[in-house]
C-alpha positions in Angstrom: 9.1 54.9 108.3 11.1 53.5 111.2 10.9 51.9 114.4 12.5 52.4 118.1 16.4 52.9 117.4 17.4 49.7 119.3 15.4 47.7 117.3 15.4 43.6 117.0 18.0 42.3 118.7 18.4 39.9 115.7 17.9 41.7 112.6 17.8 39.4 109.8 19.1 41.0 106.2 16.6 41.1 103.3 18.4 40.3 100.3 16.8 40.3 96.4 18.7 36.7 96.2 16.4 35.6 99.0 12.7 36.9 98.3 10.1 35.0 96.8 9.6 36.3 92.9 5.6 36.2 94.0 4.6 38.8 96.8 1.9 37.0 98.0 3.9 34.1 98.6 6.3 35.9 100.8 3.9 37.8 102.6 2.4 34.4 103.2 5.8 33.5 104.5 6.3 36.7 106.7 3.2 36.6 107.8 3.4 32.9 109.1 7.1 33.8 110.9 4.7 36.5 112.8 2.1 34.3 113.9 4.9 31.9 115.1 7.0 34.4 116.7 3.9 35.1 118.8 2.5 38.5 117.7 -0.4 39.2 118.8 -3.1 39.6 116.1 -0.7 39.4 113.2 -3.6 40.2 111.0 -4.0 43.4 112.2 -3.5 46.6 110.1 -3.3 50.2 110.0 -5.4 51.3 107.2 -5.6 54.9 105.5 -8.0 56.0 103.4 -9.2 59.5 102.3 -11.7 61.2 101.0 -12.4 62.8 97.8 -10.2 66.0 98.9 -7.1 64.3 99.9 -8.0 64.2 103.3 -6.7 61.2 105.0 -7.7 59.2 108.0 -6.7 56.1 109.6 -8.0 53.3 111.8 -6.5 49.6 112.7 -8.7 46.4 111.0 -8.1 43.3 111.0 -7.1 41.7 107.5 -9.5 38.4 107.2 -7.4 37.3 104.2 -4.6 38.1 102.6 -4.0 36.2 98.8 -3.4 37.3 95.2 -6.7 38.1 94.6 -6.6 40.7 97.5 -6.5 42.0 101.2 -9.7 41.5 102.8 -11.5 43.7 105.9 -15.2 44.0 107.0 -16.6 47.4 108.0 -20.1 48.6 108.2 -20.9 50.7 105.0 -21.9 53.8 106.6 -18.5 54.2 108.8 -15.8 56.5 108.2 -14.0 54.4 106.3 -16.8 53.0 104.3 -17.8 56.0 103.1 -13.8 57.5 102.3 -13.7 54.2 99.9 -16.9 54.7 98.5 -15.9 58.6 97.2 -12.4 57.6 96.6 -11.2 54.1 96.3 -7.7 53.7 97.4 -6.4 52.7 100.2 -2.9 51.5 102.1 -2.7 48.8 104.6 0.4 48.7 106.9 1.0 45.9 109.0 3.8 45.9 111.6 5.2 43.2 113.4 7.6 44.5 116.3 9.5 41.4 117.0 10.4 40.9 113.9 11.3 44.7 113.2 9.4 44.3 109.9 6.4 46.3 108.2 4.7 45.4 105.4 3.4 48.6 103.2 0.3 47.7 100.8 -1.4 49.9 98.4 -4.4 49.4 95.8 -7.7 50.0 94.5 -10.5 48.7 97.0 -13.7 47.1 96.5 -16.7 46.0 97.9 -17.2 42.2 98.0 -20.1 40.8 96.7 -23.7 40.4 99.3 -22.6 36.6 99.2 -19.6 36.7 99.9 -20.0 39.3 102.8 -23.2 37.1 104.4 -20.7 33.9 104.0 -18.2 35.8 106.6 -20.5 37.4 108.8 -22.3 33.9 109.0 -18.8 32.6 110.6 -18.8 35.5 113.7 -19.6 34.9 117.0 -22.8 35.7 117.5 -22.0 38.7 119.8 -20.0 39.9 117.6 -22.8 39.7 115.1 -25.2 41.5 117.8 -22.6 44.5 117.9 -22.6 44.8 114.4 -26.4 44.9 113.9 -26.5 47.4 116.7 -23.6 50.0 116.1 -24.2 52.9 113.9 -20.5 53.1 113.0 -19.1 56.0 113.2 -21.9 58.0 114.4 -22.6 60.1 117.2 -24.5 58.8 120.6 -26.5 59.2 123.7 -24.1 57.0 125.4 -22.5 53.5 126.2 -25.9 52.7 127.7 -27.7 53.3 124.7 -25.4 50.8 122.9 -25.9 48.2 125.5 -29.6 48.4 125.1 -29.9 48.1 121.5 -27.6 44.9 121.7 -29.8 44.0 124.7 -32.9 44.5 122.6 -31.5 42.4 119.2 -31.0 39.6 121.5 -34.7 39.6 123.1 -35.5 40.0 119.7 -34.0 37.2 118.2 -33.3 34.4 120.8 -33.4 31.4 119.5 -33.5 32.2 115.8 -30.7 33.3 113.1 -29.4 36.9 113.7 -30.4 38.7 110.2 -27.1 39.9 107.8 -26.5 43.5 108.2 -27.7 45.5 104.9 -25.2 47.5 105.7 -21.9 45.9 107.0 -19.3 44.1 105.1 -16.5 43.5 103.3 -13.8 45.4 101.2 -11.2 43.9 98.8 -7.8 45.8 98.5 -6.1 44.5 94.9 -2.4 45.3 95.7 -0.6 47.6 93.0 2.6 47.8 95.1 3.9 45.7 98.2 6.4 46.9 100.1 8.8 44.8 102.4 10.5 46.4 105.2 13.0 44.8 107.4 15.0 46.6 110.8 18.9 46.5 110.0 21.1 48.3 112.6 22.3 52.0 112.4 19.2 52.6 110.2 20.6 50.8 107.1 16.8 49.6 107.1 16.2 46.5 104.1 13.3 48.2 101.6 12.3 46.1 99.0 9.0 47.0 97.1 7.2 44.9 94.5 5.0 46.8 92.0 2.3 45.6 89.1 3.4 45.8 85.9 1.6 44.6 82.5 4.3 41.8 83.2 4.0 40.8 86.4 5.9 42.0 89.1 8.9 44.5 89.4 11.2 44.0 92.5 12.7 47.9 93.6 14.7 48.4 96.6 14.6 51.9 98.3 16.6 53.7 100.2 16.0 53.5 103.9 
């Protein structure tokens, strides 16, 4: 794992005397120094997932929240990615955040949330965004662009004026973190690795070799 060989032009150190003893909380913290650095879309991630066989694939998400209780992303059931996680589910989130020169490397056990909790979020969207949702067969093969526009067309005809129903099936995932890793850009590749994983105790603080 690396980025471009110039890297940051002010690589900060990642030391074990300076972390946060709770990976959530310094996520939290990273993830705060990216939004005020001005990444764009800090919340987004890389997410892998594979099926039954081993056989990975990948797609960016957006992460809708991020706390101990887990990473959460919203897809439509029936996608590629719903269906990896429901034959297999585990999953790695990466986020990377260029100005920085830091990744974040997140793996766990992923589950659904609950039909509340999904309609609660999908309740929040724009209502456009709802009306893609309603009308995208993830994943799936089609006549064309047009056909998409018409269906959305169609939904919104349909229900002007009135509340768009909650997709049976679209919503959200929950990744429970069993390792965090924290990755920081240091010059001549002496990259900072420092990786937290569950234990019946808490949390165990590793660093890696670059």
């Amino acid at each position: 794992m690396g980025v471009a060989e110039d890297g940051p032009r002010f690589a900060q150190p990642l030391r074990e005397s300076d972390i946060d003893q709770d990976p959530f909380r310094q996520f939290a913290m990273w993830f705060e120094q990216a939004r005020a650095s001005g990444v764009r879309m800090p919340e987004a991630a890389a997410l892998a997932t594979a099926t039954l066989d081993g056989v990975p694939s990948l797609r960016m998400v957006l992460v809708k929240e991020s706390a101990a209780s887990g990473f959460v992303f919203y897809s439509n059931f029936h996608s590629r990615k719903g269906e990896e996680l429901a034959a297999n589910p585990h999953a790695a989130l990466l986020f990377y955040w260029d100005p920085l020169g830091r990744q974040v490397r997140i793996d766990g056990e992923v589950r659904r949330l609950s039909e509340a909790e999904s309609a609660c979020y999908i309740r929040t969207r724009p209502r456009g965004s709802q009306l893609s949702a309603l009308a995208s067969p993830q994943s799936q093969v089609i006549a064309g662009r047009d056909w998409l526009e018409r269906r959305v067309a169609d939904l919104a005809r349909t229900y002007d004026g009135r509340e768009l129903p909650v997709h049976a099936t679209w919503g959200g995932f929950r990744l429970t973190a069993s390792s965090i890793e924290f990755w920081q850009h240091r010059e001549d590749r002496l990259h900072d690795r420092l990786r937290y994983t569950r234990t019946s105790d808490g949390w165990q603080v590793e660093r890696l070799a670059p």
